[in-house]
N, C-alpha and C positions, 0 to 999 in steps of 0.2 A: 456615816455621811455627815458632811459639815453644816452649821448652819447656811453659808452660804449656796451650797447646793440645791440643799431645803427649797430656799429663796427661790432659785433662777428653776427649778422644776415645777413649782405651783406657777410660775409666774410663764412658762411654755405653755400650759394647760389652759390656760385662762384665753378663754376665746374672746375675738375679736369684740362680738356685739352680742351681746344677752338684751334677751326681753325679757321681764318678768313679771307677771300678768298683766299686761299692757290693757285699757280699758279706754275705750272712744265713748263717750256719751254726748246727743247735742241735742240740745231743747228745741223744741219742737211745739210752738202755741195752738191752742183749738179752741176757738173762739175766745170769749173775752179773758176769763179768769183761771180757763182750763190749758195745767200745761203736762205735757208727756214727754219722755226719753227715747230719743232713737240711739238703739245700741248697734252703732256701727263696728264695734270693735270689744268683745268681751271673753277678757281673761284670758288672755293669749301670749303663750311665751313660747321662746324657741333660742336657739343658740345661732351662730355662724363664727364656721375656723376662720385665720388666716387666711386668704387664697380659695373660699371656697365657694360653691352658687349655688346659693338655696333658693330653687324652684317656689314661685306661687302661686297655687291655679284655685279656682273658684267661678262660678256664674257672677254675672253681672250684679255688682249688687251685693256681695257678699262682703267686704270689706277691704280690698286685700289693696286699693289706693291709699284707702284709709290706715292701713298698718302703717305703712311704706313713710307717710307723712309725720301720722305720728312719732314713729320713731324715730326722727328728724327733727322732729319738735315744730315742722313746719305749723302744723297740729298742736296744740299744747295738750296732752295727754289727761282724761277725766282721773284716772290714777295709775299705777304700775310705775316701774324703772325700767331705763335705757341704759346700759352696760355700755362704754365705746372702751376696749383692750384693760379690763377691769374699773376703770372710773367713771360713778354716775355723770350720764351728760344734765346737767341744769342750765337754769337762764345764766348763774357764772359765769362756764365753761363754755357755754353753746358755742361765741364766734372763735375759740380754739379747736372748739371740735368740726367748724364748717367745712374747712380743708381736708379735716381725712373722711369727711361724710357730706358725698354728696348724691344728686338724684336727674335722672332722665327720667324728663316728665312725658305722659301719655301723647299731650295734644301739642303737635309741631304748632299750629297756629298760637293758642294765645299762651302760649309757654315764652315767646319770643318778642321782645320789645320792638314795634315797629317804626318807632324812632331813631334807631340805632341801627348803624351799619354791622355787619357780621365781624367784622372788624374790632370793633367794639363792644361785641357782644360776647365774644369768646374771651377777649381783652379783658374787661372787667372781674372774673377772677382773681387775673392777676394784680389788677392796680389796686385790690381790696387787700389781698394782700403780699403786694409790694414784692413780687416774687421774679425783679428785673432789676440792674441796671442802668439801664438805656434805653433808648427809646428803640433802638436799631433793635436789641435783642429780643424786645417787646414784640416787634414784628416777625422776627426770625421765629420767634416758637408760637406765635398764631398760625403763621403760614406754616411751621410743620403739621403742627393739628388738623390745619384745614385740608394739607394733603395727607394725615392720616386716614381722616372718614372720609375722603374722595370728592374733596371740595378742589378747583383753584385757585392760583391765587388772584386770582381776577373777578373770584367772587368775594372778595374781602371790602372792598369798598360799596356793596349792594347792599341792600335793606331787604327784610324778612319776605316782604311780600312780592318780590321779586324773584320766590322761587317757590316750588313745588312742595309740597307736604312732606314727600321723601327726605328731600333737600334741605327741608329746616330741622329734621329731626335727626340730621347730620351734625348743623350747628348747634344742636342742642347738647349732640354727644359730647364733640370737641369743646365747647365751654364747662361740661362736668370736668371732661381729662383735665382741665386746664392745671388746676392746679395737685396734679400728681394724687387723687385718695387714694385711700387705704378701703375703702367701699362706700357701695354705689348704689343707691336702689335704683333700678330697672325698671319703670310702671310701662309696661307694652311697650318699649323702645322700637320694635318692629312693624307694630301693626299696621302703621301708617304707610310700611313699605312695602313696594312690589316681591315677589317673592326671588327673582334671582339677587335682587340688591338687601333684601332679608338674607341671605347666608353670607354674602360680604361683611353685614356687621354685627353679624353673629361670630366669625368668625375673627372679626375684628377684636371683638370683646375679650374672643378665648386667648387672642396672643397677647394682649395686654395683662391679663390675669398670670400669664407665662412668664412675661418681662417683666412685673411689676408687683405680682403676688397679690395684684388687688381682689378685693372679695366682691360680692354679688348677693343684692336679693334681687332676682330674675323675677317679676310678675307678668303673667300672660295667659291668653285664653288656650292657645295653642299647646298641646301637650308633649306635639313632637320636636317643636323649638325648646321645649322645656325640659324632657327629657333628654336634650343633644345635651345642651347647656349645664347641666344642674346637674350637682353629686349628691344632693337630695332633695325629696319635694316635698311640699305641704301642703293639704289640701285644706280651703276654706269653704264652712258654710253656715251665712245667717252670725258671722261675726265672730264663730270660734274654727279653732283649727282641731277636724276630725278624725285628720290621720297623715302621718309622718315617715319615712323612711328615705333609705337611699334609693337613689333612681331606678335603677332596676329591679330592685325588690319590688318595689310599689307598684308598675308595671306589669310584671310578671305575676304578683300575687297579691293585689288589692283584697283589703280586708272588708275595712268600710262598704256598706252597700251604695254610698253615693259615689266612693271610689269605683266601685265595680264598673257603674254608669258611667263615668266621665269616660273610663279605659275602653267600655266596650265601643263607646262612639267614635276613636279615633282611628280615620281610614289606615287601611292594608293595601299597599300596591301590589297585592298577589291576590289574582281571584279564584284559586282555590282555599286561599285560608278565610277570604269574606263569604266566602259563599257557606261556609261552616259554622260563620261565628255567630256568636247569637245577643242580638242588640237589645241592650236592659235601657228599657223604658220609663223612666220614671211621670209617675203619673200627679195631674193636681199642680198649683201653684206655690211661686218658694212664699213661704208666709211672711205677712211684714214686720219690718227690725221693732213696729211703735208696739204691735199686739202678738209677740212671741207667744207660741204655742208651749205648756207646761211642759217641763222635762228634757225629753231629746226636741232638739227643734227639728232636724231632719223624720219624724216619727209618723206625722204628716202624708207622708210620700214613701213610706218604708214598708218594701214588701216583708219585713221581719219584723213587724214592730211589735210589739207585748205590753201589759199590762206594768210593767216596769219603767217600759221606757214612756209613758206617759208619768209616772212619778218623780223621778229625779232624771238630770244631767249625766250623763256616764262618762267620767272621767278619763283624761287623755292616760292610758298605760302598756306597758312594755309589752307586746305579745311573742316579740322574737328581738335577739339582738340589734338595737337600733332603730324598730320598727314598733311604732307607739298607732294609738288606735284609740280614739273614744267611742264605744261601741255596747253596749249589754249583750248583745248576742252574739255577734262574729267573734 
């Protein structure tokens, strides 16, 4: 095999976006001279292919806005690296990298400049960077976008508050698409919406990823949006990721016991199979990010938990092909 071969085979393998120990720290004052660390985000890495959606689910609270951000740099990161197609993103690189990495944020409202017409909001993308022309052509590819996510174009000269929650988190999409990424982070893109207009842009997402190869980190509460979605999930809790696999794996045979519980709570439209199932209750409050409890942070609430797992952290590891787990007992 030649060197050039060498070359263009490591260089296929090499995935889109590496995290590697990714760390959110943010100070946090208590009273006058006393200060403490909330660990939103700790020691958290993962990978994503080309073209692929990795699932992120966690309770409220867990961090999984806070990955999304920081690995964007929206966030400037307490420590860790961001991979974008093998090269660290830094404050250098950053506005090279803004185009192929961008983000659909949670909240349609103040995501959206209300000064600014949809027009110009989706616009701005482009005039950043200069990805026009003309002015004519300027508008030919707002107005396609805007009839991509199911806008008109007669909603293009309106301003933000002159529509529905649905509606803005529409122009929220279409000003990510604008300019063509390479991936995308997803923080609840759907929550805001009704649920037959949740499988339009669920669906929307999947043909774009068809046409366009773009990637996905999918975040949401929802497991069964997340399961359609995602060729793998991640589960977050308390700021670390405690268990990973591909979608149906994880589904089908949750390892984690906090896994177990998220899986067991997600409805079955057949009520022979609910009337069987048997709902894991986790008991007790998720402890705070200021006063982590020693060891496993889920240990707490763990109907498995051992003299162990009050000692040390149990490291994210392989338990089946692909299917990682931080766990001492499962």
């Amino acid at each position: 095999m030649s060197v050039v071969d060498v070359v263009g085979k490591q260089a296929k393998n090499v995935p889109l976006v590496e995290v590697r120990n990714l760390k959110q720290y943010f100070t946090v004052k208590s009273g006058l001279f006393k200060t403490q660390y909330l660990k939103a985000v700790d020691d958290v890495s993962f990978e994503i292919e080309k073209g692929e959606t990795l699932g992120l689910v966690g309770e409220s609270g867990c961090g999984k806005t806070t990955v999304g951000r920081s690995l964007l740099h929206l966030y400037e990161p307490t420590s860790g690296e961001v991979l974008f197609n093998g090269e660290l993103v830094t404050k250098k690189n950053l506005p090279q990298m803004r185009r192929n990495m961008q983000m659909v944020f949670q909240d349609p409202y103040s995501s959206l400049d209300p000064r600014m017409t949809v027009e110009d909001i989706i616009g701005e993308p482009l005039d950043v960077h200069g990805l026009y022309s003309s002015k004519g052509e300027r508008r030919e590819k707002i107005l396609q976008l805007m009839e991509y996510v199911g806008l008109n174009a007669e909603h293009a000269r309106r301003y933000a508050h002159e529509f529905s929650g649905g509606q803005r988190q529409r122009i929220g999409i279409a000003r990510a698409l604008a300019v063509n990424p390479k991936f995308i982070v997803c923080d609840e893109p759907v929550s805001a919406l009704d649920v037959s207009i949740q499988a339009q842009v669920v669906n929307m997402f999947e043909d774009l990823q068809e046409k366009l190869g773009v990637a996905y980190l999918f975040i949401a509460h929802d497991l069964l949006v997340v399961h359609h979605i995602s060729k793998r999930i991640a589960v977050m809790y308390l700021g670390k990721i405690v268990e990973i696999a591909d979608s149906d794996e994880i589904n089908e045979h949750p390892l984690h016991p906090y896994t177990q519980s998220l899986i067991s709570a997600v409805p079955i439209p057949d009520p022979d199979i609910t009337r069987n199932r048997h709902r894991i209750v986790l008991e007790g409050d998720v402890p705070s990010p200021l006063n982590m409890p020693q060891g496993c942070p889920f240990r707490t609430r763990c109907r498995y938990a051992c003299d162990k797992c009050a000692q040390s952290m149990p490291p994210l590891t392989e338990r089946a092909p692909g299917h990682k787990v931080a766990c001492h007992v499962m």
